[in-house]
C-alpha positions as CSV (number, residue, x, y, z in Angstrom):
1,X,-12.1,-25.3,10.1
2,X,-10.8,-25.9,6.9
3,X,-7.6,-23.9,5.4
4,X,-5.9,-23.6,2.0
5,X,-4.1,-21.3,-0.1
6,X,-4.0,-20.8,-3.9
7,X,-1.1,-18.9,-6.1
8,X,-2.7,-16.1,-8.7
9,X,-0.5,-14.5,-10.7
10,X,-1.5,-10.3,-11.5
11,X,-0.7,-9.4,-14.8
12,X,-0.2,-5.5,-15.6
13,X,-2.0,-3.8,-18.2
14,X,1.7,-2.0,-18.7
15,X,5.1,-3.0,-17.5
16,X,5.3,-0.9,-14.5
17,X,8.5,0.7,-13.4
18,X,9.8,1.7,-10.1
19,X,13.2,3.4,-8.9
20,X,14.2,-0.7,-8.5
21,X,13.5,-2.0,-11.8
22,X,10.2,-3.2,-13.9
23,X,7.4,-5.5,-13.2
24,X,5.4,-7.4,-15.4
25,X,3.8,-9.4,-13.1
26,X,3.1,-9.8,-9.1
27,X,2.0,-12.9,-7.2
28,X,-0.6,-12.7,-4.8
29,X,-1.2,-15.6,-2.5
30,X,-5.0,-16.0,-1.2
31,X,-6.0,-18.0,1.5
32,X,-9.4,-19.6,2.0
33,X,-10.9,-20.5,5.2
34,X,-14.1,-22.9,5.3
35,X,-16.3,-22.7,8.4
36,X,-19.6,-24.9,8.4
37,X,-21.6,-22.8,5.4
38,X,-19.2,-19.9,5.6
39,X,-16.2,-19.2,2.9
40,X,-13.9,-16.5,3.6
41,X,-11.0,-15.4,1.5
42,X,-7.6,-13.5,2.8
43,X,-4.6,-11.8,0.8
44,X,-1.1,-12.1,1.3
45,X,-0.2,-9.4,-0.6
46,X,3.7,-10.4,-1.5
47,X,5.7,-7.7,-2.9
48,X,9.0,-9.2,-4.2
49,X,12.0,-6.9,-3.6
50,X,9.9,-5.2,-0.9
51,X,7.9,-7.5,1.9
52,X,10.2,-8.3,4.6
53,X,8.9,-11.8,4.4
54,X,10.0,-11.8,0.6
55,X,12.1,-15.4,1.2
56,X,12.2,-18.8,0.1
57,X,10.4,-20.8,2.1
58,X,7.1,-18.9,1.7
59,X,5.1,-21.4,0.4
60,X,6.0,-23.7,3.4
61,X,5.3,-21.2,5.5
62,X,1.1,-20.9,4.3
63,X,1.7,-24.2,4.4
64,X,2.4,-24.5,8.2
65,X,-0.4,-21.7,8.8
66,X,-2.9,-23.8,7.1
67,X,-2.5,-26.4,9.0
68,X,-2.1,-25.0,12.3
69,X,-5.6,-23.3,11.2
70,X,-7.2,-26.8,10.5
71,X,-5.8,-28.3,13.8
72,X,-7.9,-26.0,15.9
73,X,-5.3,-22.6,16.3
74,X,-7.7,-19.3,16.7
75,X,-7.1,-16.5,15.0
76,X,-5.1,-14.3,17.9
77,X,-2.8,-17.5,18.3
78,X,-2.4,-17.9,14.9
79,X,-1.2,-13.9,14.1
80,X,1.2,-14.1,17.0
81,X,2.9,-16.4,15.2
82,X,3.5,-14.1,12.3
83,X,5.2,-11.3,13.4
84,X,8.0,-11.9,10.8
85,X,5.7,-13.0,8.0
86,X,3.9,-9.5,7.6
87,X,1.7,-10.3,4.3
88,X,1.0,-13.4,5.7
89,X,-0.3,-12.0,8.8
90,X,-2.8,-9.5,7.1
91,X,-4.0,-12.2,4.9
92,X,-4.7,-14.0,7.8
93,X,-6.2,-11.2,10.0
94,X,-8.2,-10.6,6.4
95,X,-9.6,-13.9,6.3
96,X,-10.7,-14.1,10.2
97,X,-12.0,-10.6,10.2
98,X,-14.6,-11.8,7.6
99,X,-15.8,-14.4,9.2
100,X,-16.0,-12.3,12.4
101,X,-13.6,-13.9,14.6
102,X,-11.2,-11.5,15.4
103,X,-12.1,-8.0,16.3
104,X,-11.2,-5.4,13.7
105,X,-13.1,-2.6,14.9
106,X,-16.7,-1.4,13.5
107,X,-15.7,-1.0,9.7
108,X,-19.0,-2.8,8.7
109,X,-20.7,0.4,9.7
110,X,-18.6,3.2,8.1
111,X,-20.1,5.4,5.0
112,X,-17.8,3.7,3.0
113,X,-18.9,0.2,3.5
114,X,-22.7,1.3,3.2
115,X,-21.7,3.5,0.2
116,X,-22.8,6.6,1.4
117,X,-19.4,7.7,0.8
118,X,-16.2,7.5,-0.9
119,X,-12.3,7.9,0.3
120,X,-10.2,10.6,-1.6
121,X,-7.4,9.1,-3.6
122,X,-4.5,10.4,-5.2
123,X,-3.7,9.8,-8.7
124,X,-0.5,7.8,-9.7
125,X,2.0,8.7,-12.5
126,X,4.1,5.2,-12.7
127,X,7.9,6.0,-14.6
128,X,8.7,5.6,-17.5
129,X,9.1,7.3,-20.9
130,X,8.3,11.2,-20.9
131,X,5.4,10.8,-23.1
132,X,4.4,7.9,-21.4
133,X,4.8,9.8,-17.9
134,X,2.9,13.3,-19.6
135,X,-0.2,11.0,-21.0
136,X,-0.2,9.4,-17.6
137,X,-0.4,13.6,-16.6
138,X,-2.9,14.7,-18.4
139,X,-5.4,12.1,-18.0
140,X,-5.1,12.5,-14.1
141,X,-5.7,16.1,-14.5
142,X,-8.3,15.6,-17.2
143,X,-10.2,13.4,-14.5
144,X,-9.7,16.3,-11.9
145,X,-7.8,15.1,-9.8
146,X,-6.4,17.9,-7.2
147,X,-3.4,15.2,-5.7
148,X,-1.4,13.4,-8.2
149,X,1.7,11.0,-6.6
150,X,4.7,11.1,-9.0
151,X,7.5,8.3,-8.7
152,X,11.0,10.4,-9.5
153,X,14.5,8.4,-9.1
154,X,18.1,8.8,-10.4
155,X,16.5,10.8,-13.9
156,X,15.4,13.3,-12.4
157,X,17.1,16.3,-13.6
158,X,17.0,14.6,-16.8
159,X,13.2,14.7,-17.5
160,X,11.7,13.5,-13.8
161,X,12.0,17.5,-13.0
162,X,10.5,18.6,-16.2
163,X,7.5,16.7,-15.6
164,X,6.6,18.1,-12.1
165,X,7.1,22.1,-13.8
166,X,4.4,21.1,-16.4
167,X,2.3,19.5,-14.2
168,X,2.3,23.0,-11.6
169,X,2.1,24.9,-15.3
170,X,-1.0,22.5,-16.1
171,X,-2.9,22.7,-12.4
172,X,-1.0,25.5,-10.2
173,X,-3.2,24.6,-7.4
174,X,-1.9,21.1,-7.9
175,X,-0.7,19.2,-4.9
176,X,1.9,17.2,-5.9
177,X,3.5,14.4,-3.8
178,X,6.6,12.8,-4.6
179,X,8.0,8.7,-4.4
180,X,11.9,8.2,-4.3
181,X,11.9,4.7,-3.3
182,X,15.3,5.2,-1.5
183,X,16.9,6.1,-5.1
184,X,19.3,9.1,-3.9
185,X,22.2,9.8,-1.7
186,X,22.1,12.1,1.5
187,X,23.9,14.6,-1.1
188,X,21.4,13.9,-3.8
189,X,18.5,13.9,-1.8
190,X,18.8,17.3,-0.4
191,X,19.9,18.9,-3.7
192,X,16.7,17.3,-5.1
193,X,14.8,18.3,-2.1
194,X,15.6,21.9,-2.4
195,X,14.7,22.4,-5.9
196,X,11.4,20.1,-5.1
197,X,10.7,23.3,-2.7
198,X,11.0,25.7,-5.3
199,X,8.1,23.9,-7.7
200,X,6.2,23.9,-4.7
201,X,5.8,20.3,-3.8
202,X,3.4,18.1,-0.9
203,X,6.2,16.0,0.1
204,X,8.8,13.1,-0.5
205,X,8.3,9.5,0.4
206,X,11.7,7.8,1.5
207,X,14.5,9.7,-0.2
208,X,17.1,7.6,0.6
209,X,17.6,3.8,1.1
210,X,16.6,1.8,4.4
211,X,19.4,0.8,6.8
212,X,21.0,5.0,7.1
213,X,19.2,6.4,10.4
214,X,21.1,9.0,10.8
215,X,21.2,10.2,7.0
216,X,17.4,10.1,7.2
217,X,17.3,12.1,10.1
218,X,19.8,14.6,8.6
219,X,16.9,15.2,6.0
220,X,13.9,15.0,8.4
221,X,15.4,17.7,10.3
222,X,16.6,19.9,7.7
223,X,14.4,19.9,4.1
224,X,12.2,22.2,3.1
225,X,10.1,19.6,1.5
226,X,7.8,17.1,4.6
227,X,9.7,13.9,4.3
228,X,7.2,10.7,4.4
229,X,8.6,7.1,6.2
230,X,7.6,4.1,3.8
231,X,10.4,1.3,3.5
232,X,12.0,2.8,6.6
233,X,8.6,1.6,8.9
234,X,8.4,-2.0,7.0
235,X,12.2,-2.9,8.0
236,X,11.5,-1.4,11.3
237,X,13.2,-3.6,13.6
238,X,10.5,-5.3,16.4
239,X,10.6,-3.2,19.6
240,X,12.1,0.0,17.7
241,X,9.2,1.9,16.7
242,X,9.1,4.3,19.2
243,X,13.2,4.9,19.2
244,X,12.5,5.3,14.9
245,X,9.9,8.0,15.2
246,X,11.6,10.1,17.9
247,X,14.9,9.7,16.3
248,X,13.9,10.8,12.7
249,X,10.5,13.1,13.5
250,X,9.6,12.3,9.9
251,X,6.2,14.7,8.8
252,X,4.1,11.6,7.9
253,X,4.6,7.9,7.7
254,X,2.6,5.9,4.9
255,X,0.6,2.9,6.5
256,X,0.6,0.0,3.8
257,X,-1.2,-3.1,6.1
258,X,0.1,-5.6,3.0
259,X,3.6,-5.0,3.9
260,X,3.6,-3.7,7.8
261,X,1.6,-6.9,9.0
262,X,-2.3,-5.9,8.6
263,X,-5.0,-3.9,10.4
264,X,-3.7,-4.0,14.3
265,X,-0.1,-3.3,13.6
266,X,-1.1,0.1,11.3
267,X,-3.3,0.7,14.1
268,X,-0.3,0.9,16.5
269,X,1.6,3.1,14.3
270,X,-0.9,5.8,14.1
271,X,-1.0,5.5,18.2
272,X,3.0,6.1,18.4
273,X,2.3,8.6,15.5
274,X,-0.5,11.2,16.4
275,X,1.9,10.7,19.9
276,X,4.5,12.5,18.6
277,X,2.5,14.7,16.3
278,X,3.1,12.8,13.4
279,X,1.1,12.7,10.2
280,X,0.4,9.5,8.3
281,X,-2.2,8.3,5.2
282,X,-2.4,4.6,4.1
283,X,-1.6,3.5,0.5
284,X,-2.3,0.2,-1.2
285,X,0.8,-1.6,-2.5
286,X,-0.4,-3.8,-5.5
287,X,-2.6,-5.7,-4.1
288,X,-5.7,-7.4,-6.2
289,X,-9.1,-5.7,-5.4
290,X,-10.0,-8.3,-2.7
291,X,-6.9,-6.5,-0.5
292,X,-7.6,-2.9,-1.8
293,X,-11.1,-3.5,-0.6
294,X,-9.6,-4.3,3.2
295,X,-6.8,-1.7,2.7
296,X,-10.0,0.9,1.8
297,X,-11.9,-0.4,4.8
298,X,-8.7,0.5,6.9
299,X,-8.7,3.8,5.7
300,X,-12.1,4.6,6.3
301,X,-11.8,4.0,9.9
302,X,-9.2,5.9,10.4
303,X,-9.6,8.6,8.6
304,X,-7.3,11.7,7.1
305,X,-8.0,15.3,5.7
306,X,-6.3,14.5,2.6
307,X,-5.7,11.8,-0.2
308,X,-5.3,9.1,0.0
309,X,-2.8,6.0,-2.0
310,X,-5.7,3.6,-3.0
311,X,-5.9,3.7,-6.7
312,X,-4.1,0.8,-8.0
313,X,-7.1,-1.4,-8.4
314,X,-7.1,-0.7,-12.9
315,X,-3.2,-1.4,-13.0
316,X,-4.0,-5.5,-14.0
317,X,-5.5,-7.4,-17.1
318,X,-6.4,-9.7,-15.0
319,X,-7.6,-8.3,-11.2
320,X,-10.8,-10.2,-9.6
321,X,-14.1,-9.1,-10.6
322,X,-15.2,-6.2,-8.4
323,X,-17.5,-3.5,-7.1
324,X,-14.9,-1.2,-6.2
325,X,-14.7,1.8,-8.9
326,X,-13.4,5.3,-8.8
327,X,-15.6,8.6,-9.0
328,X,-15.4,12.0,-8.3
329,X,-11.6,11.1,-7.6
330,X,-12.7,8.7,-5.0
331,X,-12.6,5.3,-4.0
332,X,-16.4,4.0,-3.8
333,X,-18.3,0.8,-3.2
334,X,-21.7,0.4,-5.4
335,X,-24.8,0.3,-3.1
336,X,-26.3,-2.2,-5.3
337,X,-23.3,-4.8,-5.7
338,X,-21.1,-5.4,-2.7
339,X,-18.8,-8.2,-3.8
340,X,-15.2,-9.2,-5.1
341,X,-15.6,-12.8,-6.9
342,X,-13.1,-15.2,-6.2
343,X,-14.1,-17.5,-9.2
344,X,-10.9,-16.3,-10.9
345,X,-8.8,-17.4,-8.2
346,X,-10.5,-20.7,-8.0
347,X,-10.1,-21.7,-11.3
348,X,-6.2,-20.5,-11.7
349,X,-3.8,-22.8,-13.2
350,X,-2.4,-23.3,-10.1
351,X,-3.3,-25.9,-7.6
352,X,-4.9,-25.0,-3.7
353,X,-2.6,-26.2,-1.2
354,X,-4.6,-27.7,1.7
């Protein structure tokens, strides 16, 4: 089999700011795998400041993945030996799964493959400056969407509040989740928590920053708002999972395959989980549309009752060419155009690394 990879750079339409800084860019890395007449493509969705695998030596490592594909390794030996290189690992388990050789489950047959059917998705209001954040608002609501995911961080009494009253002012039936990104203290967080429960809002993904167990599970136990794992599961020590969960009985935890290692390991989650009567819903994390497309499949398999994070896909100038489109506040695939063209990737600046 042959095995390469290929830098592509993502360009935002619009600087995009988080709780940790602005990006104007993100690289993706894709691997290609060549078997006899068949061509398959994988994404190793890097996220820098984020991916536990975020280190140096990247590039060597597709390098030695590559070429342990081309001497023979199969696609189970191969993803065992990525269990610290998680967007690696999915791009790999991507790349197989399309070619059928490693099994993933029956995605191929679900309504939203066929295009009988589309996944609900919340909307996304990225920070920034309050008109920037209210356009953002009232576009989303314009659209109708009933779940709208607002990023809040260290401003947030100075305008990040303001924003959530106009938004239960604009659509009272509104659900509205919120995104810390680790930004607050344990004393912050709760303050910020308590007057989240008075607008009347979904829930709060990762209040405060990774590495504080028993801060976190301060919070779990005692907010009024559902607290959501994110960066807490990603930096989740091998082995630990179970000890995380039963130590912080979170409400949900968010399943992001880029950065927790792919398909099988966000399977396991939801096991340990629905276990301990945990919720969960999955959520893209920049990816082009050639990962959104496998994070969608993921999520169509493994359903939830509510939205949703999978509507990234419009953030870059430059994404791949695409069927994937949003309607009806949904994520769909066209019935008459199943596809997401590499062509873009292939003739990038940069060089494929055999």
């Amino acid at each position: 089999m042959k095995a390469s990879w290929s830098r592509y750079e993502l360009i935002f339409k619009r600087p995009a700011r988080t709780s940790r800084g602005e990006m104007k860019a993100k690289p993706s890395y894709f691997l290609r795998l060549e078997q006899d007449d068949q061509v398959a493509w994988g994404e190793c969705g890097l996220l820098p400041g984020l991916s536990r695998d975020d280190r140096p030596n990247y590039e060597q490592e597709l390098d030695r993945v590559c070429a342990l594909i081309r001497s023979g390794g199969d696609a189970e030996g191969v993803l065992a030996t990525l269990t610290d290189w998680p967007s690696i690992r999915f791009g790999v388990e991507m790349a197989f799964g399309s070619l059928g050789l490693i099994d993933l489950g029956n995605w191929a047959q679900s309504s939203f493959e066929q295009a009988e059917a589309g996944i609900p998705i919340n909307g996304l209001i990225w920070m920034g400056s309050h008109s920037f954040q209210r356009e953002q608002l009232t576009a989303l609501i314009s659209a109708g969407f009933g779940c709208i995911k607002f990023k809040i961080g260290k401003d947030y009494w100075e305008g990040g509040r303001d924003l959530l009253i106009e938004a239960r002012r604009l659509q009272p039936g509104l659900e509205i989740r919120t995104d810390a990104n680790g930004a607050f203290s344990l004393s912050e967080a709760m303050k910020v928590l308590e007057d989240l429960d008075r607008i009347g809002v979904h829930s709060m993904e990762q209040p405060v920053a990774v590495g504080q167990p028993e801060q976190l599970a301060e919070l779990c136990r005692n907010s009024p708002v559902p607290i959501a794992l994110d960066e807490e599961l990603i930096f989740c020590a091998r082995g630990m999972e179970d000890e995380l969960l039963q130590l912080l009985q979170p409400s949900y935890i968010i399943l992001k395959p880029s950065l927790l290692g792919g398909w099988k390991v966000c399977a396991d989650w939801i096991r340990r989980a629905e276990e301990q009567n945990i919720g969960y819903w999955t959520t893209s994390a920049l990816e082009s549309q050639l990962g959104l497309q496998w994070i969608a499949r993921f999520a169509a398999v493994h359903p939830v009752p509510m939205a949703q994070g999978l509507g990234t896909g419009s953030l870059y100038r430059n994404n791949l060419n695409s069927d994937l489109h949003i309607r009806d506040q949904k994520l769909w695939r066209s019935a008459t155009k199943a596809f997401v063209a590499m062509d873009q990737v292939q003739a990038s600046t940069d060089q494929s690394h055999p």
